[in-house]
C-alpha positions in Angstrom: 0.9 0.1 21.0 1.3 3.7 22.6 -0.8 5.2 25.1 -2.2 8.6 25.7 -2.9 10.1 29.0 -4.5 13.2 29.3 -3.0 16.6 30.7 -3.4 19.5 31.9 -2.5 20.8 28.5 -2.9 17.9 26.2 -1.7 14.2 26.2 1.3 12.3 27.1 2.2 9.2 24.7 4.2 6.6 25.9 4.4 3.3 23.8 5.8 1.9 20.3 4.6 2.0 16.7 6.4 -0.2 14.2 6.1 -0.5 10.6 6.2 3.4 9.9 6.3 4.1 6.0 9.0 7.4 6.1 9.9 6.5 9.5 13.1 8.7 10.5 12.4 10.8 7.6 8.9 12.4 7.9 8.7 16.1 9.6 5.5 14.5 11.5 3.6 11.7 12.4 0.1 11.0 12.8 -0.4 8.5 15.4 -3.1 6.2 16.2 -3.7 5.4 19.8 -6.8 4.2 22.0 -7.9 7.2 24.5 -10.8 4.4 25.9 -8.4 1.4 25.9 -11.9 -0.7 27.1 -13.8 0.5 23.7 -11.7 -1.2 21.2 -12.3 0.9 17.5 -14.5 3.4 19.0 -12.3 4.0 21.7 -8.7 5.5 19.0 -7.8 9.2 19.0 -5.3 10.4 16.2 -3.0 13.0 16.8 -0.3 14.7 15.0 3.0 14.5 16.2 6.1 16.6 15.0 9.6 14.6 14.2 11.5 17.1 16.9 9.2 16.3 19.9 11.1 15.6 23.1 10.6 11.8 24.0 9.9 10.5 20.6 12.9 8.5 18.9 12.6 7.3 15.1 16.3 5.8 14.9 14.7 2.2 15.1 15.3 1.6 11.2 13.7 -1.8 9.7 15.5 -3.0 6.9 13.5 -4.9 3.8 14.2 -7.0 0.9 13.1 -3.7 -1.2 14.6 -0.9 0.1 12.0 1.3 1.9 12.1 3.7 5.0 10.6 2.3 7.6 10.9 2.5 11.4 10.1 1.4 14.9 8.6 4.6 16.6 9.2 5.2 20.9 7.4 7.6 22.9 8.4 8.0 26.3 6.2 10.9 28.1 6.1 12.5 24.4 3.7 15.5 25.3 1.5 16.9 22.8 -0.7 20.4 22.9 -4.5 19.8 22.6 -4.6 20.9 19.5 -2.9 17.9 18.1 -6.2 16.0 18.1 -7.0 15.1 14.4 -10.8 15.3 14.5 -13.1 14.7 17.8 -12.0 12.5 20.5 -11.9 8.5 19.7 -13.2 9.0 16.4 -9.8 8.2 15.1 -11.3 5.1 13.6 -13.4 6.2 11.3 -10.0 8.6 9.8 -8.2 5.3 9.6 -10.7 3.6 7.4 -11.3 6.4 5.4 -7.6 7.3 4.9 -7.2 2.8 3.9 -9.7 3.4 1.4 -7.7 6.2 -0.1 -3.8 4.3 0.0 -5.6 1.1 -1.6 -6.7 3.1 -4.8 -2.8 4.6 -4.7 -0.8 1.3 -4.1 -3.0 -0.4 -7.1 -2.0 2.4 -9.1 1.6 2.1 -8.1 1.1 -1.6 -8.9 -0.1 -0.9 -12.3 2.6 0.9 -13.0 5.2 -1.5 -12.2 3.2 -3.9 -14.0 3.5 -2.0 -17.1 7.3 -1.3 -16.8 7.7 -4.9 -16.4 5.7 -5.7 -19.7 7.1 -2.9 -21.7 10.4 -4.9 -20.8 9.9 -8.4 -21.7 8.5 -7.0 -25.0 11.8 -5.3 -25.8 13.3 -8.4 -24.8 11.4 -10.9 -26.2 12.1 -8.3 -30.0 15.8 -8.9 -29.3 16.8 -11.5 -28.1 18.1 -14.3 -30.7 17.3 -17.9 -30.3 17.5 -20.7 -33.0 17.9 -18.6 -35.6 15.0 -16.4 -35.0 13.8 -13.8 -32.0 12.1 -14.8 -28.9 9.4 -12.7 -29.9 8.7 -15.4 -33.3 7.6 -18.5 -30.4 4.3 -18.5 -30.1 4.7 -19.6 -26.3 5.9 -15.9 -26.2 3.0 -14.2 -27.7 0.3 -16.2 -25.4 2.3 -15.0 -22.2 2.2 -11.9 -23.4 -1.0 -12.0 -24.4 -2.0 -13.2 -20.9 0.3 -10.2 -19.4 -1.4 -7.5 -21.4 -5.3 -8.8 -20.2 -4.3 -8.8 -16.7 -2.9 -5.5 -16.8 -5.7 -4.2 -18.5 -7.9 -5.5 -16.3 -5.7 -4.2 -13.3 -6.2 -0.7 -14.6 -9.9 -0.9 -15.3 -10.5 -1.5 -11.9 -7.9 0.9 -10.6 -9.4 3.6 -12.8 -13.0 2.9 -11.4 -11.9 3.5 -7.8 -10.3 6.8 -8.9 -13.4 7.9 -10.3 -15.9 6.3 -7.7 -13.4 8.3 -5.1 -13.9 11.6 -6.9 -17.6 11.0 -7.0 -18.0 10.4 -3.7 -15.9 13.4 -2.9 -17.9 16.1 -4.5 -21.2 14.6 -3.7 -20.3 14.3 -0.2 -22.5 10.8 0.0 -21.5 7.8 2.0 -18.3 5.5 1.0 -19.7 2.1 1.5 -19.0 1.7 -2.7 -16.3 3.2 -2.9 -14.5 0.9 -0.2 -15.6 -2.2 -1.7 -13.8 -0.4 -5.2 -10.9 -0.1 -3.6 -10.8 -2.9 -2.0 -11.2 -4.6 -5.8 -8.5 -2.3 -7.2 -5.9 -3.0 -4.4 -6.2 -7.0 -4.7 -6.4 -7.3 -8.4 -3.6 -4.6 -9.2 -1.4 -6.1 -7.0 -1.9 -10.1 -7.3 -1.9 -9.4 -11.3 1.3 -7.1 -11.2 2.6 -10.1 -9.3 1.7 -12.8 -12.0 3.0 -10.3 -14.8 6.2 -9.4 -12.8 7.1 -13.3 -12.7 6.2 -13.8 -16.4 8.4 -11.2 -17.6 11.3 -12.4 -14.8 10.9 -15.8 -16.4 10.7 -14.7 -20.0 14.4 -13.1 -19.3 16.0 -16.0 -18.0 19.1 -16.2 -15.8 19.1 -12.4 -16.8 16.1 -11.7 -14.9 17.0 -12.6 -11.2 20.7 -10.8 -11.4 20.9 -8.3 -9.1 20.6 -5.1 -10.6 18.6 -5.9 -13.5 15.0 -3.8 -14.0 13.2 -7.5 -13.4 14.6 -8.2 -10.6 14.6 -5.4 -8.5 10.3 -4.8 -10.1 10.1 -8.4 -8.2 11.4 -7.5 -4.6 9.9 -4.3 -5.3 5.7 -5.7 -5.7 5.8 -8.4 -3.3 5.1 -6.0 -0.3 2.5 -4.1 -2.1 0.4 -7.7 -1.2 0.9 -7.2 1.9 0.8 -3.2 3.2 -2.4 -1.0 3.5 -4.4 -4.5 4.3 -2.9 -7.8 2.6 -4.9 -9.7 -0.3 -6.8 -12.0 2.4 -8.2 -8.6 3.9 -9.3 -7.3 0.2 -11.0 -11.0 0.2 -12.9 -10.2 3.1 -13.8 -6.6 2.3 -15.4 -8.1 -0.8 -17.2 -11.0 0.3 -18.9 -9.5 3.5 -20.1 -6.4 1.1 -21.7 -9.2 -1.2 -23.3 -10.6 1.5 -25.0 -7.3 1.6 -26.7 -6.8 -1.2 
């Protein structure tokens, strides 16, 4: 949690953030932080935050099963000019959602594609490889998984594609996004917890091969299992979904 206090000139943050995607790495942040600690959501102010401030460290690295940069943020009386305020004063809220909305639709895209790599794979594989005097590829156990891979990837990019264009509509026609969250929402939980499914299909069509370190299987499955969890897990998704049926 960090904490601004107002100045003369701006605001002082003193506090942590943890978790930061490109933590260490980025040229700036923007940081989330309540300016009306008493208001909860309507009381958070983003700013903007450059690497090189004085008082803010990003050496706090966080290491993960998949590699990723990430880092523990610490301000200690890190000052910031008044023109660091993204958008009006505790209406930092509303940027957060808005910006969710955007990263879901993006990390079931990235899912997708992992997906895909990991389908194009176990269909070379399952071509090649030799067993009982005929390929993998001849079983007919084989063809159903990959059957069932291919319709939940489809399925996965059907939905991802529909929040892509739900976002651009709502972009030009400046309406509301009530749609387009539940969308992405939609996107981000099916995209992911498919990619998942089809990840672990492929990883067990290959075998011993498939958890050797190195492999393109096994590093796809350290790599998807976060995308379950970041920019709201699956059980957040679930509840996006079910409180916007509840409203029609």
């Amino acid at each position: 949690r960090a904490t601004p206090t107002p100045t003369p000139t701006g605001w002082t943050l003193n506090g942590q953030k943890t978790w930061i995607s490109n933590g260490g790495m980025a040229d700036f942040y923007v940081v989330f932080a309540k300016t009306e600690p008493d208001a909860g959501a309507r009381g958070i102010s983003a700013f903007i935050v450059n690497a090189d401030a004085p008082g803010l460290d990003s050496s706090a690295h966080i290491q993960v099963m998949a590699p990723h940069p990430l880092a523990t943020l610490t301000f200690t009386d890190c000052r910031v000019d008044s023109d660091a305020l993204v958008g009006p004063v505790n209406g930092g809220f509303k940027l957060a959602m808005q910006t969710l909305d955007i990263f879901r639709a993006s990390v079931a895209a990235a899912a997708l594609g992992m997906a895909r790599r990991a389908f194009a794979e176990a269909v070379a594989h399952a071509k090649t490889r030799k067993m009982f005097g005929q390929t993998l590829a001849d079983f007919q156990l084989t063809q159903a998984k990959l059957g069932e891979m291919s319709a939940l990837i489809d399925a996965a990019a059907m939905l991802t594609y529909r929040a892509a264009w739900q976002r651009d509509c709502s972009s030009t026609s400046g309406s509301g996004t009530p749609a387009y969250t539940a969308a992405a929402a939609s996107a981000k939980l099916t995209a992911t917890e498919n990619a998942q499914r089809v990840i672990d299909m492929a990883l067990q069509m290959f075998g011993g091969r498939g958890v050797q370190v190195g492999q393109t299987i096994e590093h796809l499955y350290r790599d998807i299992r976060s995308l379950r969890i970041y920019e709201g897990a699956s059980e957040v998704q679930l509840l996006i979904l079910g409180k916007n049926a509840l409203k029609t």
